[in-house]
C-alpha positions as CSV (number, residue, x, y, z in Angstrom):
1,X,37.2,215.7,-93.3
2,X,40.6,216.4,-92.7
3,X,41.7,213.1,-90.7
4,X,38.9,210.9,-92.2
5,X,40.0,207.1,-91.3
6,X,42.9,208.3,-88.9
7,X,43.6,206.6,-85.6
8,X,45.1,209.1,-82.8
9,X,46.3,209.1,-79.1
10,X,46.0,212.8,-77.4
11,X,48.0,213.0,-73.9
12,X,46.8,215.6,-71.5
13,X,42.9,214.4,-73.2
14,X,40.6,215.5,-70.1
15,X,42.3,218.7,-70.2
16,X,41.1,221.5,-72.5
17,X,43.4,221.8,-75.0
18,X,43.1,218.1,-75.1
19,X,39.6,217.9,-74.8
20,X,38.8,220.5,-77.9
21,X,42.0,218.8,-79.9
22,X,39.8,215.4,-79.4
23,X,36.5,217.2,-80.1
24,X,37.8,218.5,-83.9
25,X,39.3,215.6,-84.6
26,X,36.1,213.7,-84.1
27,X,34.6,216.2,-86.5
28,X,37.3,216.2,-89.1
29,X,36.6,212.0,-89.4
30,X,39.3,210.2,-87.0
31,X,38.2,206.9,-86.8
32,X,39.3,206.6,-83.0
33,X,40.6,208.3,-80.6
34,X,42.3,207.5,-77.3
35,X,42.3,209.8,-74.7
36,X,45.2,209.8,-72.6
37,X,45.3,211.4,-68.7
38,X,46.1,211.3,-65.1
39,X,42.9,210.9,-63.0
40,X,40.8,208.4,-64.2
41,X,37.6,210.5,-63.2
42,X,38.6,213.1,-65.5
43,X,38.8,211.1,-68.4
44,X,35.2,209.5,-67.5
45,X,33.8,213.7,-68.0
46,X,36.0,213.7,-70.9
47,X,34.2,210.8,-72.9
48,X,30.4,211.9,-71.6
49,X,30.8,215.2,-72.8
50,X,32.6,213.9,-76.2
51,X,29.9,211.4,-76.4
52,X,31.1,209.6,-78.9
53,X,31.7,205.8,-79.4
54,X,35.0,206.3,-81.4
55,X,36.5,207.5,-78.0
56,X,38.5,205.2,-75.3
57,X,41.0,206.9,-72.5
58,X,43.6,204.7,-70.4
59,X,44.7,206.6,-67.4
60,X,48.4,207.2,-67.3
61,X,51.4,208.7,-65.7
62,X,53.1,209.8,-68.9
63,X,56.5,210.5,-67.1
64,X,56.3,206.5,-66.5
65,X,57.7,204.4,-69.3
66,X,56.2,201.6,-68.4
67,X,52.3,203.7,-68.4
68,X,53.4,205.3,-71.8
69,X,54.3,201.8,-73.4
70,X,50.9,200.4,-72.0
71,X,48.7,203.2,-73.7
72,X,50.6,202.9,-77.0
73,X,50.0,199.0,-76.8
74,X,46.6,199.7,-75.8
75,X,45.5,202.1,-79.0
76,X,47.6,199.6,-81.1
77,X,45.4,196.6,-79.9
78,X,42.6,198.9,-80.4
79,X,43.1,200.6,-83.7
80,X,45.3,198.4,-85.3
81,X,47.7,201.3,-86.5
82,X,48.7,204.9,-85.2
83,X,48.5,207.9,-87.3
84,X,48.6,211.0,-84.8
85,X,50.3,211.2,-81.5
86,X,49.7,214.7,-79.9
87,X,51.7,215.0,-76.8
88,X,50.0,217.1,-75.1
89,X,50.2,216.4,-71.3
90,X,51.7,219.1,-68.9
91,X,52.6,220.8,-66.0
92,X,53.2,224.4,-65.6
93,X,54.4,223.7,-62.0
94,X,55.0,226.4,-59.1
95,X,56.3,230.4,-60.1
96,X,59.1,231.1,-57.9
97,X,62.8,232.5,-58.3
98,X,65.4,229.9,-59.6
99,X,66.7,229.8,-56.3
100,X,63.6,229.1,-54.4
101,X,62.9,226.2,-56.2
102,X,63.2,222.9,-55.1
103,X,64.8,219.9,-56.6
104,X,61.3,217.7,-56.6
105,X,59.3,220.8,-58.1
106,X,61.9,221.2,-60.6
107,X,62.0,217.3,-61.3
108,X,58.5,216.9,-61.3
109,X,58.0,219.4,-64.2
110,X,60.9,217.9,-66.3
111,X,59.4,214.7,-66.1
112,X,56.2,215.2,-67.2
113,X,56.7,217.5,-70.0
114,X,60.0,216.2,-71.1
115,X,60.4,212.7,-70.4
116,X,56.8,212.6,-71.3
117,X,57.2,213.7,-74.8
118,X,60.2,211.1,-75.1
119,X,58.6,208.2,-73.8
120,X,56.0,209.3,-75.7
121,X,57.9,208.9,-79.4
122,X,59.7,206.0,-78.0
123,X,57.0,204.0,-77.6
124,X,55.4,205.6,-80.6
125,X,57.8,205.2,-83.4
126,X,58.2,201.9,-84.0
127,X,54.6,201.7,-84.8
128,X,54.3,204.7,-86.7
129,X,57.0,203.4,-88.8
130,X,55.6,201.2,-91.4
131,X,52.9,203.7,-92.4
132,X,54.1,207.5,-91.3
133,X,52.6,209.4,-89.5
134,X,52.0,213.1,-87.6
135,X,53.6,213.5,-84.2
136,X,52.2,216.8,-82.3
137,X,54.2,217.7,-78.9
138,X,52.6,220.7,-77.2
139,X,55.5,223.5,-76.3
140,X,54.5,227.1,-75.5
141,X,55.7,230.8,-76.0
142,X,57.4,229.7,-73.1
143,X,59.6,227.6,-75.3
144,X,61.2,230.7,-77.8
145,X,61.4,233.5,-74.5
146,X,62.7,234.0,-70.7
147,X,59.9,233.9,-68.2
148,X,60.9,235.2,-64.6
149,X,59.6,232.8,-62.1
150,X,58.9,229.5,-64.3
151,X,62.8,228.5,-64.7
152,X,61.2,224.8,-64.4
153,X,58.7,225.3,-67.5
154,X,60.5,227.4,-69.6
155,X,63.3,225.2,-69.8
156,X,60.9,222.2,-70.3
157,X,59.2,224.0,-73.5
158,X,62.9,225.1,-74.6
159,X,64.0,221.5,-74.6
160,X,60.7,219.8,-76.2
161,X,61.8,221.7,-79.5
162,X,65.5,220.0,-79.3
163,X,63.6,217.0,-78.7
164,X,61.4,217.3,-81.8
165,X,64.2,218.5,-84.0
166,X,66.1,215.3,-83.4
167,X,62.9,213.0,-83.9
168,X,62.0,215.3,-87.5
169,X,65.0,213.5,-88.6
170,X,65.3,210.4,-87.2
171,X,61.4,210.3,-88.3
172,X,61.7,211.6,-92.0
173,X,62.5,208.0,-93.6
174,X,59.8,206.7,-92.2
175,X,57.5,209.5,-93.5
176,X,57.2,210.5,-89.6
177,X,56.5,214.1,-89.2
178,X,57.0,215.9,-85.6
179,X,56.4,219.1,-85.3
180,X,55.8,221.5,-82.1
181,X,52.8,224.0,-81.7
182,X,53.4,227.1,-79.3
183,X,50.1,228.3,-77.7
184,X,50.3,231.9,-75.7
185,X,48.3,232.3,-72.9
186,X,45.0,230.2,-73.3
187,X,41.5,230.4,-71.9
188,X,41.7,227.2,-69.5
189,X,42.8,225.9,-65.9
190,X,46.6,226.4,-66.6
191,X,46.7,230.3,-67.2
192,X,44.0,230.3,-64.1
193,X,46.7,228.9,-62.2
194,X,49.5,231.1,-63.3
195,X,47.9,234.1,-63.0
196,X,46.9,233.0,-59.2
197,X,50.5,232.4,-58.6
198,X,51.6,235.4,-59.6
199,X,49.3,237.8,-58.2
200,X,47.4,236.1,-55.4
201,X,43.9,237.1,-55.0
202,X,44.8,239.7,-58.0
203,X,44.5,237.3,-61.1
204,X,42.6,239.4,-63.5
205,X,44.7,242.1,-63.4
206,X,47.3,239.7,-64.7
207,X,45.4,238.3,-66.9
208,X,45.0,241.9,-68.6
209,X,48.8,242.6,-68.2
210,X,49.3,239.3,-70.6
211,X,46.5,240.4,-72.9
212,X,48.0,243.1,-73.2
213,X,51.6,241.7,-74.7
214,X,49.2,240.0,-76.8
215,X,48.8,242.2,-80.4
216,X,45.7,240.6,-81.4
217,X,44.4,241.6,-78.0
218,X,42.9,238.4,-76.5
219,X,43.7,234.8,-75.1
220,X,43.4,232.0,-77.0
221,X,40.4,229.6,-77.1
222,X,41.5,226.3,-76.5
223,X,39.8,225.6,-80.6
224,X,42.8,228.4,-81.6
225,X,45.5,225.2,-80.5
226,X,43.1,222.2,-81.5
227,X,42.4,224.2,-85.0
228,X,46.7,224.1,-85.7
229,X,46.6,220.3,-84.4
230,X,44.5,219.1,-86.9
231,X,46.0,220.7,-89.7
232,X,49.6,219.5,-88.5
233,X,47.9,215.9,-88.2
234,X,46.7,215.7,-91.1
235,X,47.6,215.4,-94.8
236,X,47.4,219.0,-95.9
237,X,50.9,219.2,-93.9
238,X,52.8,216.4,-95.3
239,X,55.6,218.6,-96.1
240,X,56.2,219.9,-92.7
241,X,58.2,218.2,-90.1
242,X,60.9,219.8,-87.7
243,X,58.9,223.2,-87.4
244,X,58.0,225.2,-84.5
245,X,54.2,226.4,-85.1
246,X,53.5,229.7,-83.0
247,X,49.8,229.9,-82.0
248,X,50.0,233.4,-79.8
249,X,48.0,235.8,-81.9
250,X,51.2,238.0,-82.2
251,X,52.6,237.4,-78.6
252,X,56.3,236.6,-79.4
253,X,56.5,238.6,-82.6
């Protein structure tokens, strides 16, 4: 029962890292959970499949600061007191050359998966302060390499680790640990996309091209991310803070 008695908000929670993060936390003993996403409707199939009375959601634009400030107030009016915040929402955005993007694809990206993970710890910390706490923000290989076509995304998972760096120390005298976990290509509905984008019709042959730079051979399940989330979240790691975590099997070794 790694987080027995611990109160968390999960961003991007419809979505399947989200979804199996919120799953094992549930079965590790987190006394509540709130479940953080876009679409309303998604967060509805999120609770019946969790099934689970120590669930809530609040649907939010995370690049909104006043949205972000109302789902913090709304899991502190709930819980009483926040011990995880995994900021997890994202984007991947479109795959095109640098200079085929467009200034609103390129903003839209930035603000949900950088502005997103600020609001998030600004809204976060000064509740987080009195008693510590384990602040998650989901980067990616993308966030340590160059990837041709995803200028947008690869700088938004580069700057996420400058952004956790700087809250590790403003954090540390509270006892606030932030820490950033770097999944590799990922069973789910992002890498579906990606793969569409950059092959067309021709997907799974991408697909085996990334398994391939992949040593241990094989995506990631979206339980490979949620299993480093709970450790991060919980006691076992209360000596790490201002780390990047690689979850890739191998990718960016």
């Amino acid at each position: 029962m790694l987080l027995k008695g611990k109160y968390a908000i999960i961003t991007g929670g419809s979505g399947g890292i989200g979804l199996a993060t919120a799953k094992m936390y549930l079965d590790e003993g987190a006394a509540g959970i709130l479940l953080v996403d876009l679409h309303e409707k998604n967060l509805e199939e999120a609770k019946t499949a969790l099934h689970d009375k120590r669930v809530h959601t609040f649907a939010a634009d995370v690049s909104k600061a006043d949205q972000v400030k109302a789902y913090t107030d709304k899991a502190v009016d709930l819980f009483g007191q926040l011990d995880v915040v995994f900021l997890n929402a994202g984007t991947e955005g479109v795959v095109k050359s640098l200079t085929e993007y467009s200034e609103e694809e390129f903003d839209l990206v930035l603000d949900v998966n950088v502005k997103g993970v600020w609001l998030g710890m600004k809204y976060a910390f000064p509740f987080m302060e009195k008693n510590g706490g384990s602040i998650l923000i989901t980067s990616s290989v993308a966030g340590v390499r160059g990837t041709a076509k995803m200028i947008a995304y690869t700088a938004s998972k580069h700057a996420v680790i400058g952004a956790m760096r700087t809250a590790a120390k403003e954090g540390a005298p509270y006892n606030i640990r932030v820490n950033t976990i770097h999944p590799g290509p990922v069973e789910n509905r992002m890498m579906r996309s990606l793969e569409d984008q950059f092959a067309p019709g021709a997907g799974a042959e991408v697909k085996k091209g990334f398994e391939s730079m992949v040593p241990l051979g094989r995506y990631a399940v979206n339980e490979d991310i949620a299993n480093m989330a709970a450790f991060l979240a919980s006691e076992n790691a209360k000596y790490i803070t201002g780390a990047v975590h690689m979850v890739d099997g191998g990718f960016s070794a």
